[in-house]
C-alpha positions in Angstrom: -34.8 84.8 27.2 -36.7 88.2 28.2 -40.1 86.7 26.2 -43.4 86.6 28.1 -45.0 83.1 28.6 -48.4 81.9 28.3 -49.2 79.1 30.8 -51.6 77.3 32.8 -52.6 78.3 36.2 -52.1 75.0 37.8 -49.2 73.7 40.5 -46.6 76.1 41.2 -46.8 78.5 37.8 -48.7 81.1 39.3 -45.7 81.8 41.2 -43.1 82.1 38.6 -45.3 83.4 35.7 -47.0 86.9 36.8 -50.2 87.3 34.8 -50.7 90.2 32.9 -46.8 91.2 34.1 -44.5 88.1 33.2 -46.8 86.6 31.0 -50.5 85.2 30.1 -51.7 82.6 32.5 -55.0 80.5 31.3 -57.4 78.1 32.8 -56.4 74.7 32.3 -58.1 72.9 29.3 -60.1 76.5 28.0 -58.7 76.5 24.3 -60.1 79.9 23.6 -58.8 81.7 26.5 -55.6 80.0 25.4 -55.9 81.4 21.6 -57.0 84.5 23.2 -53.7 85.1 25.0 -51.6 83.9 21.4 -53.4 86.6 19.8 -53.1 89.4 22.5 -49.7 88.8 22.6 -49.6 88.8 18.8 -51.1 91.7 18.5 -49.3 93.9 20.6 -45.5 94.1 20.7 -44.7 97.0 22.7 -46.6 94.7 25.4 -44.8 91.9 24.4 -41.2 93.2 24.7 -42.2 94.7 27.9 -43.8 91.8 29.7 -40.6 90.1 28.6 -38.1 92.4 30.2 -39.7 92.1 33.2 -40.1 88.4 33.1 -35.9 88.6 32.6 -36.3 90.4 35.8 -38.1 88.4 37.5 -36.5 85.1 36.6 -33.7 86.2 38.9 -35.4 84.9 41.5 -35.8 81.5 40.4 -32.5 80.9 39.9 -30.4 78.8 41.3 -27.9 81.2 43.5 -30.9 83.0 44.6 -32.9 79.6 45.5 -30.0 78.5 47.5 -29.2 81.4 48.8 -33.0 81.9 50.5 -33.1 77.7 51.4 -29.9 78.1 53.6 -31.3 81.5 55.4 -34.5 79.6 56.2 -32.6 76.6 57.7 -30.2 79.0 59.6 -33.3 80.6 61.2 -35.0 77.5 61.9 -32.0 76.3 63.4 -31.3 79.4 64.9 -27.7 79.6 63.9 -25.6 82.6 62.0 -23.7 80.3 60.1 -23.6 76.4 59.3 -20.9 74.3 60.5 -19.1 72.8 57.5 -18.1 69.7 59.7 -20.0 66.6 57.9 -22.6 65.0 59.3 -21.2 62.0 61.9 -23.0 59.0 60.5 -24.2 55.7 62.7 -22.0 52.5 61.6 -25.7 50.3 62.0 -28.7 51.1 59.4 
């Protein structure tokens, strides 16, 4: 939606929200620094619009064709294969 985001850094945001690039990221639980990073980001449009652009950027990455794309090249090196075999798996008739 090329708008930065203010979140928490906790779990796996840090690695989608960039502070200070993508967005604001703030200490779990610390309402001030929270309001702190409304108002900065308030305040200051030009920073605004260009956090967000980059954050459109950088989104790229999270999607899903790029996801897949880097899930299947870590599988084919792990498996040490160019390409996978689009055979099915054969399955075992007893569980």
């Amino acid at each position: 939606m090329s708008k930065p985001v203010i979140a928490s850094r906790i779990g796996g945001i840090p690695d989608m929200v960039v502070d200070g690039q993508t967005g604001c990221l703030v200490s779990p639980g610390d309402p001030r620094e929270l309001r702190d990073a409304i108002r900065g980001l308030l305040a200051d449009p030009v920073r605004r619009e260009r956090m967000g652009s980059v954050a459109e950027q950088h989104a790229e990455a999270f999607q899903a064709a790029s996801v897949v794309a880097r899930i299947e090249s870590a599988y084919q090196e792990v498996l040490g294969e160019s390409s996978f075999d689009e055979r099915p798996l054969a399955r075992s008739g007893s569980r």
